[in-house]
C-alpha positions in Angstrom: 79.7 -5.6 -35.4 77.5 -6.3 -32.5 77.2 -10.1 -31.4 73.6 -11.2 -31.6 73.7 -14.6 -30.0 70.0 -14.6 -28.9 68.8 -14.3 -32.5 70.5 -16.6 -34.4 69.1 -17.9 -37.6 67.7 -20.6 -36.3 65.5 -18.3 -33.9 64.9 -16.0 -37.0 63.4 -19.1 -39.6 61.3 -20.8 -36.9 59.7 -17.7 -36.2 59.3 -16.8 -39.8 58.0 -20.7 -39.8 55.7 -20.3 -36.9 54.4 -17.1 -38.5 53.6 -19.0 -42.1 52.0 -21.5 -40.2 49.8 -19.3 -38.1 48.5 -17.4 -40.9 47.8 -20.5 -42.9 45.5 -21.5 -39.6 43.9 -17.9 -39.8 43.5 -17.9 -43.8 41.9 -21.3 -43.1 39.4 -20.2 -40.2 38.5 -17.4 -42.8 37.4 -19.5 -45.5 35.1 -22.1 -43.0 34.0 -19.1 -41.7 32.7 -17.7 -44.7 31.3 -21.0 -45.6 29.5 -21.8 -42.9 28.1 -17.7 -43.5 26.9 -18.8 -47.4 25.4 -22.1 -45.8 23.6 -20.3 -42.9 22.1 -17.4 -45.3 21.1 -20.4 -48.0 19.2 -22.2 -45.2 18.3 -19.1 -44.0 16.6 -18.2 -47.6 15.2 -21.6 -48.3 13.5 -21.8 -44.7 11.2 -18.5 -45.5 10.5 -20.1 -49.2 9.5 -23.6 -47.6 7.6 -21.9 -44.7 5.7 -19.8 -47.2 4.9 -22.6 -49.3 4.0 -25.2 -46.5 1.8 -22.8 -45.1 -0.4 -21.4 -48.2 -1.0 -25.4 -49.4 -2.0 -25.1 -45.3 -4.2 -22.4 -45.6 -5.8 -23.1 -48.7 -6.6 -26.9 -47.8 -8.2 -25.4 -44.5 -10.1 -22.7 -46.4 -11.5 -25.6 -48.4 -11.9 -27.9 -46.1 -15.3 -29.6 -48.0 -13.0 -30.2 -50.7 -10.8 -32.7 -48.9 -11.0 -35.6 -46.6 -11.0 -34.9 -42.6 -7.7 -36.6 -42.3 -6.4 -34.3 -45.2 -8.0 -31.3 -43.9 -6.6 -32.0 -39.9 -3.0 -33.4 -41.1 -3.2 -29.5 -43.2 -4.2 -27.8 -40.0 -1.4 -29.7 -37.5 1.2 -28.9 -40.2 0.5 -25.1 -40.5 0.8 -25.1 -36.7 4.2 -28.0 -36.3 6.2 -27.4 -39.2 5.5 -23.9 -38.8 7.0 -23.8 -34.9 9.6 -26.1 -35.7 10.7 -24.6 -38.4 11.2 -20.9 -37.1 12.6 -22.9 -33.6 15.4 -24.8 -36.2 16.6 -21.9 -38.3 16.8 -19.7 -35.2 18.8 -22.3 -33.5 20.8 -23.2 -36.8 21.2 -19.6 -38.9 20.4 -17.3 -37.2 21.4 -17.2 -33.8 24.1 -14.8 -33.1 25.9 -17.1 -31.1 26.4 -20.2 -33.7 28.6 -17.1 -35.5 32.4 -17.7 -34.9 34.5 -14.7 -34.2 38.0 -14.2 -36.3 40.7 -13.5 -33.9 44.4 -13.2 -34.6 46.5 -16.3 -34.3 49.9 -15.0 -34.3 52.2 -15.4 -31.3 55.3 -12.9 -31.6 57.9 -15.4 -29.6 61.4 -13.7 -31.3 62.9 -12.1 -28.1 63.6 -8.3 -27.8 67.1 -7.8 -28.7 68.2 -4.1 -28.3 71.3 -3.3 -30.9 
């Protein structure tokens, strides 16, 4: 029987500790990672409905614009143009920049030592 003095079972169960704990961290990263996914492509989907809807009450208050009041009609136009910019600007910076996505990288650590038998 060869003597093994480098991996004793202390070594051997805080490794096996240290690799539980590392894949709880990963597991964990994968689920906000997913998350944060569903709440970019929700914002994502809610953004185009909004920005269709702000601007065809836009358009069709400026295509009538004798039907409305010249404060009505000029708050219509500066939203079509403002919430318009700002809100392709947000979800770019928010949803759908490429950078804001978080890459899943391993997180284990081998640390037992190389013992040759």
């Amino acid at each position: 029987m060869t003597d093994n003095a480098e991996l004793s079972p202390v070594i051997v169960e805080r490794a096996s500790e240290q690799l539980r704990q590392e894949r709880e961290t990963f597991d964990q990263a994968k689920a906000h990672d997913h998350w944060w996914f569903v709440l970019r492509l929700v914002m994502g989907f809610s953004s185009v409905v909004l920005l269709v809807a702000v601007m065809v009450v836009s358009v069709f208050i400026l295509f009538n614009s004798s039907d409305f009041p010249v404060q009505v009609v000029t708050a219509a136009g500066a939203a079509l143009f403002v919430d318009v910019l700002g809100m392709l600007i947000g979800v770019w910076k928010v949803a759908l920049n490429p950078q804001s996505a978080s890459k899943l990288q391993p997180t284990t650590q081998s640390s037992i030592p190389d013992v040759t038998l």
